[in-house]
N, C-alpha and C positions, 0 to 999 in steps of 0.2 A: 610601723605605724605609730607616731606621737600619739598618745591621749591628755585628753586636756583634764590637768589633775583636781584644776576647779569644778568640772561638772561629775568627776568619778564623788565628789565628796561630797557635792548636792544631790547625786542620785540616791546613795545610799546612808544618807543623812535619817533619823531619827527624830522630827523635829514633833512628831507627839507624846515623847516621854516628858512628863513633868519635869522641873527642875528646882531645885534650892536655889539660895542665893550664889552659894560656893561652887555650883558644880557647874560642868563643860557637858553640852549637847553631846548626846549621843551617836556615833558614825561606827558603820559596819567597814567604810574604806579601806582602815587601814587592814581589814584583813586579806585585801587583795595585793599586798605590799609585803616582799619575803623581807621580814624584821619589823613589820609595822604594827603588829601586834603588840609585839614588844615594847613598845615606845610610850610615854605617858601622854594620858588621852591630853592634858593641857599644851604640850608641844605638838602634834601628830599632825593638825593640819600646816602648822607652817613648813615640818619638815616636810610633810606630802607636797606642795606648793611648790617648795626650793629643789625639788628633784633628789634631795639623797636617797631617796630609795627607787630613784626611778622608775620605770615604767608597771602597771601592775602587772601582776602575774594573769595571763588571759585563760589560763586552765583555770584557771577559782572563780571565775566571773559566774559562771551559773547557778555553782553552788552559794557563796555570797550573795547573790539576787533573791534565792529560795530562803535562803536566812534571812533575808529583810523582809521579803513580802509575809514569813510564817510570825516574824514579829512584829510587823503593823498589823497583822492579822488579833495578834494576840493583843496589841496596845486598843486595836480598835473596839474589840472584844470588853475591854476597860480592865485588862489585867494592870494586875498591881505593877507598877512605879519601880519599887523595889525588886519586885519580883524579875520585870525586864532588864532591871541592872543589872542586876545577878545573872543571869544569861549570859549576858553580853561578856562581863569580867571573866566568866568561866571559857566561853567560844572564844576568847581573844586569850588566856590563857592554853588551849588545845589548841589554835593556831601558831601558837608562838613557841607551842610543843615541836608541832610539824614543822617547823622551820629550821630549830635547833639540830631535834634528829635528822632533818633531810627527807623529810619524810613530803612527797609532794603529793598535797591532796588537789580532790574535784570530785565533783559529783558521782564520776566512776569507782574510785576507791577511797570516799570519806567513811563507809561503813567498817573499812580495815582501819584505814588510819587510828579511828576512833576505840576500834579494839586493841591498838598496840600503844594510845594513850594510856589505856585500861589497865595494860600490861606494868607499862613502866609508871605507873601512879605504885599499882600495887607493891611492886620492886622497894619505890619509896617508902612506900607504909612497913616493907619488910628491913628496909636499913634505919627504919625508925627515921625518916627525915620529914615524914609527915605523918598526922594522926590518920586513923582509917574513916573516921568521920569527914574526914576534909576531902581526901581520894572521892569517898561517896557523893560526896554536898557535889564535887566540881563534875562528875560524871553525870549526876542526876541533875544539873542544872542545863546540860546538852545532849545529852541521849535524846529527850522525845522530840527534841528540832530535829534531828537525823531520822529519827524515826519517821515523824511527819513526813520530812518534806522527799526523802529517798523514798519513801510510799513502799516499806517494808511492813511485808508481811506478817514477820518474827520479834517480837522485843530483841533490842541490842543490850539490856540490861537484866 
């Protein structure tokens, strides 16, 4: 089944986060794209477009939808601007984790996934390749979206 990459980008398009002069609309898309996370947010729609990442990945479709709808929720809410960027940078950063390692999420096992980001942050923080405030910032910027929208019981943090 073709999907049409222009409505995959308007669906989960961000189009009430504020903006600066300099910056690019905000899109949840490329997290449905193995590598698109990756990719800087100023290139991501054309190369979504042009098909190099082809088709999205249909096991992340539910969770990617919960992720937009828990952040329109929070934009609507009038959470901070920044505060939503910051989400985003970190959830496209953990996506671009789960890509690397092979690690395939969805709604089933993003609560693991999430815990084995946890892992190999901390690993970082243990080979000194990152400070432990940054492992926390990037944890604590996506935890309670998982938490939220998986409708856990337990804190993941």
């Amino acid at each position: 089944m073709r999907v049409d990459h222009r409505e995959v980008l308007r669906q989960f398009s961000l189009a009430d986060v504020r903006l600066g002069k300099q910056q690019c609309q905000q899109n949840l898309a490329p997290l449905l794209y193995l590598g698109g996370s990756a990719i800087d947010v100023r290139n991501i729609n054309e190369i979504i477009l042009s098909n190099e990442l082809g088709q999205p990945i249909f096991e992340r479709l539910e969770l990617v939808d919960k992720l937009h709808k828990e952040l329109k929720s929070k934009i609507a809410e009038g959470g901070s601007t920044l505060t939503i960027r910051s989400k985003i940078m970190h959830l496209k950063a953990f996506f671009a984790w789960c890509d690397i390692s092979g690690q395939s999420i969805s709604t089933l096992n993003a609560a693991n996934c999430l815990i084995n980001w946890s892992e190999a942050l901390r690993d970082r923080v243990r080979r000194k390749e990152i400070l432990n405030k940054s492992a926390r910032g990037m944890l604590s910027g996506v935890t309670p979206l998982f938490e939220e929208i998986l409708e856990l019981n337990v804190a993941l943090s």
